[in-house]
Each structure stands twice: as structure tokens, then as C-alpha cells.
C-alpha positions as CSV (number, residue, x, y, z in Angstrom):
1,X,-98.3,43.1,-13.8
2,X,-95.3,44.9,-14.1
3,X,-95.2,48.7,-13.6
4,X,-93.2,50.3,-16.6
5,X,-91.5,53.5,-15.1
6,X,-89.4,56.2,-17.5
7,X,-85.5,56.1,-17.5
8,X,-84.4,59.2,-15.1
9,X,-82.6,61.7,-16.3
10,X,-79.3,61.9,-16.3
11,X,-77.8,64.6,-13.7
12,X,-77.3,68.1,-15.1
13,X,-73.9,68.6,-16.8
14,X,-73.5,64.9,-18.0
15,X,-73.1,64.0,-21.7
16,X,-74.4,60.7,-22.2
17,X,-74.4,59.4,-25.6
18,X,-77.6,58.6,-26.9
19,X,-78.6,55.1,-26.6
20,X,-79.8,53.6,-30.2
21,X,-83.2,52.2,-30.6
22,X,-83.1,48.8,-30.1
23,X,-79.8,48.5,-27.9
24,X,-79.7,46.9,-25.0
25,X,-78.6,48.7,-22.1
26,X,-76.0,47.4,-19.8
27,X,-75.2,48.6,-16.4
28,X,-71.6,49.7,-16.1
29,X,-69.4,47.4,-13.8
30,X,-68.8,47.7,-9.7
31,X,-65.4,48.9,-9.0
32,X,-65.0,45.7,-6.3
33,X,-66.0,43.4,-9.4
34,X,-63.3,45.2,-11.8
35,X,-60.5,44.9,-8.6
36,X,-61.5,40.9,-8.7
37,X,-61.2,39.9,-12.6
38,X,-58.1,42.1,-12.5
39,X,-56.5,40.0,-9.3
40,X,-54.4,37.0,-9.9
41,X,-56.4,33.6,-8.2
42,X,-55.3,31.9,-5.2
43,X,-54.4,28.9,-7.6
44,X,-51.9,31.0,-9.7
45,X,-50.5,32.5,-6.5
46,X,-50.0,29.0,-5.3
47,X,-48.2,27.8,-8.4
48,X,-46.6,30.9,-8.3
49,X,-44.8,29.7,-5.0
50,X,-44.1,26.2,-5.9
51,X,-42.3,27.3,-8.7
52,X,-40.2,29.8,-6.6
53,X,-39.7,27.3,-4.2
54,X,-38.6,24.8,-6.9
55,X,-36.2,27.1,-8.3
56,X,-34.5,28.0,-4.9
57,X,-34.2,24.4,-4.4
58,X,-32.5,23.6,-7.8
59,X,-29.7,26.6,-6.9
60,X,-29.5,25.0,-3.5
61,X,-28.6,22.0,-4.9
62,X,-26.6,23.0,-8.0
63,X,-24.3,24.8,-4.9
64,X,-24.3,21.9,-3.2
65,X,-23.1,19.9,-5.9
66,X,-20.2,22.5,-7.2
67,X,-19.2,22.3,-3.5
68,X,-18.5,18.9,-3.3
69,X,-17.1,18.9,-6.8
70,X,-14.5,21.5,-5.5
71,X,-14.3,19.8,-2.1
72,X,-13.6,16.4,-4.3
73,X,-11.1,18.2,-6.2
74,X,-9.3,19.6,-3.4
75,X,-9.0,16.3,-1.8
76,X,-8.1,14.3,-4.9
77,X,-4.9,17.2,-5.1
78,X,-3.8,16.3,-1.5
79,X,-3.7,12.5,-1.9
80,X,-1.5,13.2,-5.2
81,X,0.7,15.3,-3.8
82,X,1.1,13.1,-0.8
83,X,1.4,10.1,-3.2
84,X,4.3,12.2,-4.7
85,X,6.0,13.1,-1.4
86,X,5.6,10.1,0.6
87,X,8.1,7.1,-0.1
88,X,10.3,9.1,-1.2
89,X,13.5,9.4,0.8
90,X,15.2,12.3,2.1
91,X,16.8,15.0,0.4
92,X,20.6,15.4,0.9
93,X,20.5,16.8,4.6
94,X,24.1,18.8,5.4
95,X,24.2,18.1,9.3
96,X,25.5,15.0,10.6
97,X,23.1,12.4,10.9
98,X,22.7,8.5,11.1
99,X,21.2,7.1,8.5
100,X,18.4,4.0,8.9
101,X,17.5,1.3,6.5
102,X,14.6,-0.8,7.6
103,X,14.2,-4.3,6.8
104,X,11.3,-5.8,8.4
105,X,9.0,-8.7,7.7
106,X,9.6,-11.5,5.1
107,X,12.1,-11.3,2.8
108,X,10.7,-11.7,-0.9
109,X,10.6,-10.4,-4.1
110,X,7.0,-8.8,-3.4
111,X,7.4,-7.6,0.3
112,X,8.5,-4.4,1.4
113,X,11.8,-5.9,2.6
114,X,12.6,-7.4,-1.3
115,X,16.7,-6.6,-2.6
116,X,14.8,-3.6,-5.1
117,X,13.1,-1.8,-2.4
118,X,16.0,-2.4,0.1
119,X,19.1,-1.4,-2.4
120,X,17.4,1.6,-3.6
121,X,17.2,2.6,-0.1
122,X,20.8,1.9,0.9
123,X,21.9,3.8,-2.4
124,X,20.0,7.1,-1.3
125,X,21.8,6.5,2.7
126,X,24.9,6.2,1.3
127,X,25.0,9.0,-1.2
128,X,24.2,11.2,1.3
129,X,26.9,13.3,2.2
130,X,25.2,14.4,5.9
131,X,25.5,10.7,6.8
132,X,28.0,9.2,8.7
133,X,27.1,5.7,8.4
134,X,24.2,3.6,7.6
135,X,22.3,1.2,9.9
136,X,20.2,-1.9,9.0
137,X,16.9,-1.7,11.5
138,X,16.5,-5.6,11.1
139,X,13.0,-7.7,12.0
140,X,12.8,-10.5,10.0
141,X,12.3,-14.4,10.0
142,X,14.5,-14.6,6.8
143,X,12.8,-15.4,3.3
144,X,14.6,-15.7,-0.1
145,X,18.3,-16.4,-0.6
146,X,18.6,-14.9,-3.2
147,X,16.9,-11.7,-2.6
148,X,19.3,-11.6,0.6
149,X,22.4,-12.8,-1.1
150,X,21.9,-9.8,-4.0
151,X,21.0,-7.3,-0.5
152,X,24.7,-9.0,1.0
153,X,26.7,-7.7,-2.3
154,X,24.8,-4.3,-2.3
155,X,26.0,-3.5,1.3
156,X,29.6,-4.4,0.7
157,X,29.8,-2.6,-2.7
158,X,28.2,0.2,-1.2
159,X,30.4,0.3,2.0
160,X,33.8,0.3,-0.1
161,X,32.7,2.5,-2.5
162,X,31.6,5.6,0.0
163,X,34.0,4.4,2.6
164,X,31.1,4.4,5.2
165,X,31.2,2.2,8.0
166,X,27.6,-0.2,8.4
167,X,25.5,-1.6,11.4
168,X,23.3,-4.0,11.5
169,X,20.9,-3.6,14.7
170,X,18.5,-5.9,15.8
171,X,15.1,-5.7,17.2
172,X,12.6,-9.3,17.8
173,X,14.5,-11.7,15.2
174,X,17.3,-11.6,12.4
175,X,17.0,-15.2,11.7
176,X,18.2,-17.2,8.4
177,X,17.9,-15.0,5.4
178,X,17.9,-12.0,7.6
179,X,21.0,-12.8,9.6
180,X,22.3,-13.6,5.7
181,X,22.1,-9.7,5.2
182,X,23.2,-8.6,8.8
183,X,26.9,-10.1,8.1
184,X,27.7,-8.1,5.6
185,X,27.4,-5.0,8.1
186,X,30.9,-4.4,10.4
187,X,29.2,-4.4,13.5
188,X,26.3,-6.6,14.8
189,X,24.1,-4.9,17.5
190,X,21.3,-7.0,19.6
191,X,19.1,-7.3,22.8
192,X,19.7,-10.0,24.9
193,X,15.8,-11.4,24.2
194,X,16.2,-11.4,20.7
195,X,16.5,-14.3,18.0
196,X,19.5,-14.6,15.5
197,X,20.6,-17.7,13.5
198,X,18.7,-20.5,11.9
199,X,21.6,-20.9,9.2
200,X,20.4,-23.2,6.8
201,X,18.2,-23.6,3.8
202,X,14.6,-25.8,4.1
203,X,12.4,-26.3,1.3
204,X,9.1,-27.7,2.5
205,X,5.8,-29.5,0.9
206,X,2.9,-32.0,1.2
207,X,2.2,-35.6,0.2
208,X,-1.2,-36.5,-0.6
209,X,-0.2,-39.6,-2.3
210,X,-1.5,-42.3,0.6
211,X,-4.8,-40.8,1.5
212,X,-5.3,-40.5,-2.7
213,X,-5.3,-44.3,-2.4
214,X,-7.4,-44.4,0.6
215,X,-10.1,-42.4,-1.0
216,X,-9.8,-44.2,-4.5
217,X,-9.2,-40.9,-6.2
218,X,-6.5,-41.4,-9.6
219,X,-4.0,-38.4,-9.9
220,X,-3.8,-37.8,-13.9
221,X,-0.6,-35.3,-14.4
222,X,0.7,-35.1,-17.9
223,X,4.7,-34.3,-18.1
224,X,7.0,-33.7,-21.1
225,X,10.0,-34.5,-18.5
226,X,10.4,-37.4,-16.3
227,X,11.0,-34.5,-13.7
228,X,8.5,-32.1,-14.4
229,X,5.9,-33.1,-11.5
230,X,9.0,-33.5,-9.0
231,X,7.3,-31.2,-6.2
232,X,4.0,-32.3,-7.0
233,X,2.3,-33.0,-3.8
234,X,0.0,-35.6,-5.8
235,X,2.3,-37.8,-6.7
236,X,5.0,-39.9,-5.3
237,X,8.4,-38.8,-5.1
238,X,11.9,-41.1,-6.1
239,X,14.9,-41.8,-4.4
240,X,16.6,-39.9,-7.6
241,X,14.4,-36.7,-7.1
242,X,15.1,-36.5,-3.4
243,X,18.8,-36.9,-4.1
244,X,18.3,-34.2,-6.5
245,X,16.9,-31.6,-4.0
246,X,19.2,-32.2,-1.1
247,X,22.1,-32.0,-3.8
248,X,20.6,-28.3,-4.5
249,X,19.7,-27.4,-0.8
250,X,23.2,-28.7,0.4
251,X,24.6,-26.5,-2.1
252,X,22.4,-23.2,-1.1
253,X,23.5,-23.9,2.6
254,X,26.9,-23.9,1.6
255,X,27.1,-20.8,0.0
256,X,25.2,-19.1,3.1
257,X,28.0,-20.6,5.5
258,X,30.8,-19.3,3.1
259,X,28.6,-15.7,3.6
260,X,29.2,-15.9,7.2
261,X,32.6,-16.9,7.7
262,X,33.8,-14.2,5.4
263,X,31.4,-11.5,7.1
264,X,32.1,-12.5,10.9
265,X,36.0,-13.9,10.5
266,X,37.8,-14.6,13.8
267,X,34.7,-13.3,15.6
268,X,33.2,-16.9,14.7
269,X,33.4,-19.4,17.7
270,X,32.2,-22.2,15.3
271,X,30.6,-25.2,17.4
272,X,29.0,-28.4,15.5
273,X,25.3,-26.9,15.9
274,X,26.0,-23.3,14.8
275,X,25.3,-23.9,10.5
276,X,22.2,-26.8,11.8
277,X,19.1,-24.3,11.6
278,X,19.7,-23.6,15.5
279,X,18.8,-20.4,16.8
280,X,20.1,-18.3,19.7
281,X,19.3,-15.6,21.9
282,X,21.1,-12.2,21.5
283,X,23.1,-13.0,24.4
284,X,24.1,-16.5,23.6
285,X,24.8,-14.8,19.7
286,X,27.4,-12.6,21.2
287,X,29.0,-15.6,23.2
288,X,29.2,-17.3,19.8
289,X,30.4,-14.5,17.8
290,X,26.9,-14.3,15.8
291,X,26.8,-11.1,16.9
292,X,29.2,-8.4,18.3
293,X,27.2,-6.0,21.7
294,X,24.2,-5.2,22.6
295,X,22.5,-2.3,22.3
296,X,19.3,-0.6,20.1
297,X,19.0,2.2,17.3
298,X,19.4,5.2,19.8
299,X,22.2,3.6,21.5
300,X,24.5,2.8,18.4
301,X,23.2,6.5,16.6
302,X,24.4,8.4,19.9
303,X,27.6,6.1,21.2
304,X,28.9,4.4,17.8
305,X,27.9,6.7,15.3
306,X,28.0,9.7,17.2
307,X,24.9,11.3,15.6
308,X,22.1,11.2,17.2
309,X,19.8,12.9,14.6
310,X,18.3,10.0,13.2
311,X,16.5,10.2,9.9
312,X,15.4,7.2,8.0
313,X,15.9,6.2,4.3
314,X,13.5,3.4,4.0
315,X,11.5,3.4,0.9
316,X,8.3,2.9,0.5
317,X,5.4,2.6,-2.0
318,X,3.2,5.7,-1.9
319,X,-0.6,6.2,-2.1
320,X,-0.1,6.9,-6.1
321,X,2.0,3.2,-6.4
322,X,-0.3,1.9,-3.9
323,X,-3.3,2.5,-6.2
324,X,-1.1,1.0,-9.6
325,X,-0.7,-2.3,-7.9
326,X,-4.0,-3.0,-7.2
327,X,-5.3,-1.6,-10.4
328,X,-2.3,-4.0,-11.9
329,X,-3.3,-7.2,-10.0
330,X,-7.1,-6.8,-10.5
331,X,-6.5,-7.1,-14.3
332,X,-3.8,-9.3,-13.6
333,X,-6.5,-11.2,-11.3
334,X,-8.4,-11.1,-14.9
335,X,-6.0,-12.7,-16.9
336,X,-4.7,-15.6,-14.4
337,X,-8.9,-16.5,-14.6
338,X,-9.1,-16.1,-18.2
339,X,-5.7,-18.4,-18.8
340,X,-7.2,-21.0,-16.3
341,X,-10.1,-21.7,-18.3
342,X,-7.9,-22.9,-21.0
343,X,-5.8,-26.6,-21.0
344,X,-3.2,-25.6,-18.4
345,X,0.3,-26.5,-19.5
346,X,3.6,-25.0,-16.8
């Protein structure tokens, strides 16, 4: 049984509202309980700092990624510039110099030694009034005839019209198509190892027609022409069509002999086996009047020339052209597989 005991009184100078009949009373809250509802929970706080954290990663990252951007950017502006600059050849230098022309490698219309790049590059050597002559750096096997024979006319033209005197050193080889370029210069420089010559014209192939036969396998070419398969390397090949070809090689060799004579002119001792294709050494060249001394870049710049400041003229593509080509031969790659898929007709 539970005691019942009065409600105290309250303590003297305390107002406290009367209580109405029939309330409930309810004890008045602790101060640590008010201090807990009022407290933010361990799971907001944790939240709290994920999000923080989150954030201060994003901004980490945003930098990051404006860095790079600007880094990109940067970099993009240097190979442009450099693309711009590089290739290009020298701006008109006042002090006397001797001026280089490189020709090196195969000689085509898509190498670095083709007539375009090389005559450009001649043009800007001779236009310059700080040269005092121009010198063909030569390392080549040879190549096109015709991309040499329009090279020939360039230096001549060039020579007469600026009244500048031309050299032709060589390094490892000026043979054929090379040694077609090198007689147009007035002076022929070599080492004693190196190769000049091969004057003559080839034009090569293969002939699969006998082991077609062998292996029972039928060559089915369609011509509009009795000539039009005449290099085919499927089918035979007549007495008429060789004819033909030596007619035109006979005729290439000739002109490439005329080339010489006019370029090297007394200096020739002509022997039976000088126009065959031989090839010499640069000692034997100079015994045969292929060629005129020896001696390198540095000896003809400081003892022919007499300016030993050397600066060189050779064009070349830069990172900007560079980038064109490929982009043009990929979508030229494109096209030659698209127009193979269709009947082929040359």
C-alpha cells in the first residue's frame, strides 16, 4: 500500500503558478538532458566530415585538372611555335658565311632529298647576300632522274644568275643520280674512301611467269592496250616490249652522259668502263676526273671559300607539316582502301 504524502511547499519568495485541477504535473528537465537533445549526434558529425572531405577533394581535383589543362596549353604553344620556326631556313645573315645544302638519302619525289625540297633550299643560299658560295653536302645512292636532272638546271640557273661559285662535297657515296646533281657544281670535293659513279640508268623487276605454271595458277589481266601489262611481273614479256624499254633506258643514259661531259669538260679522262654503272673510290674519281680534290665541309668552308662560319640552308618539314602528312596519308590510307574494294581499272 502506497503512502500518499502532501506536495511540499514551494520555498519562500517563489511564484509558482497554480497547477489546475486535473493537470498532470511534469518534472522540469535536467540541464545534462537539455545539453544532449541540443548536441548534434556522432552520425551527423560523421557526415559532417565526409562531406568536408568530399568537397576538399573535388577542389583538389578541379586544380589538378586546370593545371594540366594550362600545362597542356602551354606545351601545345611550344610545339607550334617550334613547328613555325623549325625548317625554316635562315634569315639573311650580313657576315660572310658558307652556305650548305644537304642532300642525303634517296633521291625521290617524297624524300627529303626530292628537286622541291632541294631547290627551295638552294634559292634561300643563294639569295643571301652574307654568302659567298653555296655547297652541296652530298650522301646519296642516286634515285630519280628526273628529280636530279630538274636539281642539275636549278644549280646552273642559280649559279649564273647570282654569280656565285658552287661545291659539291662528298661524304659516304654520290653515286648515279647523286653524282647527276654534283656535276653541275664547279668544283667536286671527296674522301679518298668514298663512292662516286654508277653512271647509268637500270630499271628492275620480277618474273613469276614459270613458277605460275609450276603451281597451275592462271594469270587473268584485262588490258585495253596490247602494252598495258608490259611490266607486269605475271605475265610474260616480248621481244617487242623489251626492245621498247632498253630503247627508253638507252635514251635516259644518254642524256645523263651528255650531263657529265658538259659539267666535267676537259677534266674527263673517259675510259670504256667510266658511263657502264662502274663505281670508284674518291681517289680513283680524282684520277679519272670524276672528281676534282679531296677534302670535307670544314676544309673547303675555311681553304676555298674562305668562310668558315658555316650555316646551313637545308629545308625541312617541321613538327606542324609533319603532323599534315600523316593526317593526309591516313585519309589518303582511307581512300586507296575504299577504291580497292571496287573493279580496279589503271
Amino acid at each position: 500500500m502506497t503512502e500518499s504524502r502532501p506536495p511540499e511547499d514551494p520555498p519562500e519568495g517563489e511564484n509558482v503558478p497554480p497547477t489546475p485541477a486535473g493537470a498532470a504535473q511534469v518534472a522540469p528537465k535536467s540541464v545534462a538532458s537539455r545539453t544532449s537533445d541540443s548536441a548534434p549526434s556522432w552520425e551527423r558529425a560523421t557526415l559532417e566530415s565526409l562531406a568536408q572531405a568530399l568537397l576538399a577533394e573535388q577542389r583538389s581535383a578541379r586544380r589538378w585538372r586546370n593545371a594540366i589543362r594550362i600545362a597542356w596549353l602551354v606545351f601545345l604553344s611550344a610545339v607550334v611555335w617550334i613547328g613555325m620556326h623549325e625548317g625554316r631556313a635562315p634569315s639573311d645573315i650580313s657576315t660572310p658565311h658558307t652556305a650548305v645544302v644537304s642532300i642525303h638519302g634517296e633521291i625521290s619525289s617524297e624524300s627529303e632529298a626530292s628537286a622541291e625540297v632541294v631547290v627551295a633550299s638552294m634559292r634561300a643560299a643563294f639569295e643571301d647576300q652574307g654568302a659567298k658560295a653555296v655547297v652541296l653536302l652530298i650522301n646519296s645512292p642516286g634515285g630519280s632522274p628526273v628529280q636530279a636532272g630538274i636539281i642539275n638546271d636549278e644549280v646552273r640557273r642559280l649559279k649564273a644568275l647570282h654569280n656565285k661559285p658552287v661545291y659539291a662535297v662528298v661524304e659516304e657515296t654520290c653515286a648515279s643520280a647523286a653524282y647527276y646533281i654534283a656535276v653541275a657544281a664547279d668544283r667536286i670535293y671527296v674522301d679518298k674512301a668514298s663512292i662516286v659513279g654508277s653512271i647509268g640508268v637500270l630499271m628492275d623487276g620480277f618474273g613469276f611467269t614459270g613458277l605460275m605454271d609450276k603451281l597451275g595458277v592462271e594469270r587473268r589481266l584485262l588490258t585495253a592496250g596490247d602494252n598495258k601489262g608490259f611490266l607486269d611481273p605475271f605475265s610474260p614479256q616480248t621481244d617487242k616490249q623489251r626492245l621498247f624499254a632498253q630503247t627508253m633506258l638507252n635514251q635516259i643514259h644518254q642524256q645523263f652522259i651528255t650531263v657529265v661531259k658538259e659539267g666535267r669538260g676537259t677534266r674527263l679522262k673517259e675510259t670504256p668502263e667510266m658511263f657502264s654503272g662502274l663505281f670508284w673510290t674518291g681517289q680513283q674519281a680524282i684520277a679519272l676526273g670524276l672528281a676534282d680534290q679531296l677534302g670535307n665541309i670544314d676544309f673547303v668552308a675555311r681553304e676555298v671559300v674562305q668562310a668558315e662560319e658555316i650555316v646551313d640552308y637545308t629545308r625541312k618539314d617541321n613538327v606542324a607539316e609533319r603532323l599534315v602528312k600523316r593526317f593526309g596519308a591516313s585519309i589518303g590510307e582511307g581512300a586507296v582502301k575504299a577504291v580497292r574494294s571496287l573493279p580496279a581499272f589503271h
